[in-house]
C-alpha angles and dihedrals in degrees: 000000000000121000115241122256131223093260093052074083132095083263096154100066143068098041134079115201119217140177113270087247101054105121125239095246090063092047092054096057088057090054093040086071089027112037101169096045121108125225107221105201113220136186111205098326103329133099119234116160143358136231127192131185084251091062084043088056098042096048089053099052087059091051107270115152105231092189095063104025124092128239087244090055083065122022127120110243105204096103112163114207114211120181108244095234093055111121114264091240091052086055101047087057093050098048088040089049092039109046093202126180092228138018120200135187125232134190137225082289109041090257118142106258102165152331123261107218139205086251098049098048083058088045089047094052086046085050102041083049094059089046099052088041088053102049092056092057099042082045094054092038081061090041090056094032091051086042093050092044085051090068106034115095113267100251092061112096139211085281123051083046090059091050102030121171083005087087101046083044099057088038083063094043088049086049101056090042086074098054119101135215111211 
């Protein structure tokens, strides 16, 4: 069983991109709409920097005038850049090493593919946590059915050791139903 990757994720949600010159009055009226979402800044095609309604806020409690100031006056930098195809696993220790302001996703080609948000990083420990539940199970059902195999006489096959004594069962009820009462 694969482990699941980072874009195994809702990555496509939860985030607008805009130009780093877009001003914070347009932004607002997307989170206005959006409040949770974050605005991940780019230049060309890459991703430089996030805003979030919670920096908005904070920069305009110090003084700051939304309606005039550009998203790259006051993005956060710390953008932190995961292959698309890493094991989910391998991603969750980096972003948990790392504390960025931002994940993003990239593709083959270093190409923004998607966002990795605060709720999918919940929904990706919750994930991980099934799989690796599951392949433990699924490791220890080939360890008894190998076992099992092992000691069955060589003629048996996969069968008749899944189902075991089913198969004699229904052979006696088959039998009886042939009988008849007269």
């Amino acid at each position: 069983m694969q482990e699941p990757t980072v874009a195994d994720m809702s990555i496509a949600d939860e985030h607008i991109v805009v130009e780093m010159k877009t001003r914070i009055s347009e932004v607002c009226k997307e989170l206005a709409v959006n409040p949770d979402h974050a605005v991940l800044v780019k230049k060309g095609s890459e991703i430089l920097g996030v805003v979030t309604a919670r920096s908005i806020f904070q920069k305009m409690s110090e003084g700051v005038n939304a309606t005039k100031v550009k998203v790259s006056k006051i993005m956060r930098t710390n953008i932190l850049s995961i292959s698309a195809d890493t094991p989910l696993s391998i991603g969750l220790d980096l972003m948990s090493k790392e504390n960025p302001d931002a994940i993003v996703i990239t593709g083959p080609e270093d190409e923004f593919v998607g966002y990795f948000s605060t709720s999918d990083y919940r929904d990706a420990t919750r994930k991980l946590e099934a799989h690796q539940k599951m392949s433990s199970r699924l490791s220890r059902s080939r360890k008894v059915i190998t076992e099992k195999a092992e000691e069955k006489d060589s003629n048996g096959d996969l069968l008749d050791l899944l189902l075991g004594d089913v198969l004699e069962e229904e052979e006696e009820v088959d039998s009886l139903s042939t009988l008849s009462f007269e």
